[in-house]
Steps between C-alpha positions, in 0.01 A plus 500: 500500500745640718850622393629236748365254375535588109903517613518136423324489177662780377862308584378224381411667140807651485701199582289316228580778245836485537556115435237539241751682330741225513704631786541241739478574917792345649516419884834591603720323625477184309599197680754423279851528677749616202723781486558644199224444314409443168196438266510388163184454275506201266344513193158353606508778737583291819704703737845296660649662798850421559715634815786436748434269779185305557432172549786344321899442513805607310259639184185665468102448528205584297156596511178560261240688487201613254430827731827614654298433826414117522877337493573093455837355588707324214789354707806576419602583138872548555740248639865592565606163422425529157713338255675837435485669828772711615369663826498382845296683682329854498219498237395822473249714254349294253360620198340321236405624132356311219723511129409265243255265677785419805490674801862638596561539909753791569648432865750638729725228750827433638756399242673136604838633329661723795847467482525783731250383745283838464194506764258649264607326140180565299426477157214494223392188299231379296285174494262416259200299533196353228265608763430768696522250806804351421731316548732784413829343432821777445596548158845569578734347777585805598387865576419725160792726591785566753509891592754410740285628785190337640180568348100427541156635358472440167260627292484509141359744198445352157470801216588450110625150489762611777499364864574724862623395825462698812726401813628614804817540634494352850663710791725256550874685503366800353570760709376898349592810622190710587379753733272262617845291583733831653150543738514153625841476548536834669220379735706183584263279344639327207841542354361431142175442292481295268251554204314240279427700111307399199655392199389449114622291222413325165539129512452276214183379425586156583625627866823309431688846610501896472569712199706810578546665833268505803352939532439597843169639523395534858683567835432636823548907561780635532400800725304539838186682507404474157154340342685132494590548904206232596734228273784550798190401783738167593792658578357878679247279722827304641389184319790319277776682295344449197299648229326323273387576128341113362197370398503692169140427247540664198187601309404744204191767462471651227846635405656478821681212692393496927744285658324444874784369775537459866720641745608511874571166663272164346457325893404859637232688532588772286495361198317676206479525145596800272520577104654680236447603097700488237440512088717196490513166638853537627464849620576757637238478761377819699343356825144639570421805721200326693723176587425313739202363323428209732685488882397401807158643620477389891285186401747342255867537528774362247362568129754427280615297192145557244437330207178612268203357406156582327164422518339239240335779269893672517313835604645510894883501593528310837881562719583156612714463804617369825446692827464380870201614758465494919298179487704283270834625684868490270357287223476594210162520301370542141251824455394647173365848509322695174754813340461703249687754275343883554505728157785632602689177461533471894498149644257394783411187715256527680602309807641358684122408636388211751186330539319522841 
């Protein structure tokens, strides 16, 4: 037999090995249109996918899965018209996590109350649902909290009977004084950039409202030409002034907290995701030296906004997230990519790939 034609076997083996060992080949990108996405794994072990957009209005979507490859609509599991809605438009982010048999939907949208007429008037709330599928129907007629500024992304840590919420600070009037901003400015570009940062805060168990004071814990750099520079990408290539720091996943190995996020702007195609460790859920964070860990590669453009999930044995860690390629054009598209944590605690995805 010929080496050239042993080529296929041998691929063929190897690709058999490595689902034999429960790690399952995904085809990237999925044709699932969601930004933002999210996986959560019932207790059966049924993956739900839940994102922004799709095939639905004013709420959010679903789909299922036994393989993380294979995905089956549910219609649409969240209705703004609920009995206790409170936003009108905007639905941003879900996340779902099951506590105590119910299945609790964390969502960002914009807030009906606007006294002030704000354009960007976003806030976090919570619906709750029997079923992973819905209906999820708000538990409160109104956001958790009021920061007083708009915010989206939540994400949430539970740890010891207590409960954590991740947000972002929109950019919305929030103007910081940078190099990044003097450079711009001094180029005639933009008189101001405005910067989006990651917050943390205990809430109640009940998600009824916060306890205590919301810790910054990530922001975008403060100097030019530093390891962090690729995080200012939106505003050096001319894009938008605007830098981003959203899409914060917390998650914990070993003794140390990785909080992944995204940065540059969310419609461009220089969106990528970061992290940083800390030995405590609400910081302080040191952002990784090899960051980016997933950006755009030439073939897919846009990777942002990841989620995690994990294969059924719970031996691989897959990055789930939206991303945009050549063929499919501005709209956004679900891929989920294998990563991995090196002995020397350093974070990898291995991605952003595309089947061809």
């Amino acid at each position: 037999m010929t080496m050239k034609r042993s080529l296929p076997l041998l691929l063929f083996i190897l690709l058999l090995s490595f689902v034999l060992k429960g790690q399952t080949v995904i085809q990237n990108p999925l044709p699932i249109a969601f930004g933002d996405p999210f996986i959560l794994t019932d207790s059966d072990g049924k993956y739900y996918m839940y994102g922004t957009g799709g095939d639905v209005d004013k709420g959010f979507g679903a789909y299922s899965s036994t393989n993380l490859q294979d995905w089956t609509f549910e219609g649409q599991v969240y209705h703004q018209d609920n009995k206790n809605g409170w936003g009108i438009d905007a639905f941003w982010a879900p996340e779902v996590y099951l506590r105590n048999g119910r299945y609790y939907m964390l969502y960002s949208a914009q807030w009906k109350e606007n006294p002030t007429q704000e354009l960007e008037n976003f806030r976090i709330g919570v619906a709750v649902s029997d079923k992973p599928t819905g209906p999820f129907i708000d538990c409160y007629d109104r956001p958790i909290f009021d920061p007083g500024y708009p915010i989206i992304d939540a994400n949430l840590w539970f740890e010891d009977g207590r409960v954590y919420l991740y947000y972002s600070r929109c950019c919305y009037k929030h103007p910081v004084e940078s190099e990044v901003a003097t450079w711009a400015k001094n180029k005639g570009w933009y008189d101001k950039v405005e910067e989006s940062w990651v917050y943390g805060v205990e809430i109640k168990p009940d998600f009824s409202g916060i306890i205590g004071e919301p810790k910054l814990l990530l922001r975008p750099p403060l100097k030019m030409g530093v390891s962090d520079d690729w995080e200012s990408r939106s505003v050096t290539s001319k894009e938008v002034n605007r830098r981003w720091t959203e899409g914060s996943y917390l998650f914990k190995e070993g003794n140390t907290y990785y909080m992944m996020y995204s940065a540059n702007n969310f419609d461009g195609k220089n969106y990528a995701i970061g992290y940083a460790t800390s030995k405590s859920p609400l910081g302080p964070f040191k952002k990784a030296s090899n960051n980016p860990i997933l950006q755009k590669n030439g073939l897919v453009t846009g990777t942002g906004h990841n989620s995690i999930a994990y294969s059924r044995d719970g031996k691989q860690r897959y990055c789930v997230y939206h991303g945009r390629t050549a063929e499919t054009g501005h709209q956004r598209l679900v891929f989920i990519d294998p990563m991995e944590i090196t002995a020397d605690g350093k974070l990898i995805v291995h991605g952003p790939t595309l089947k061809k």
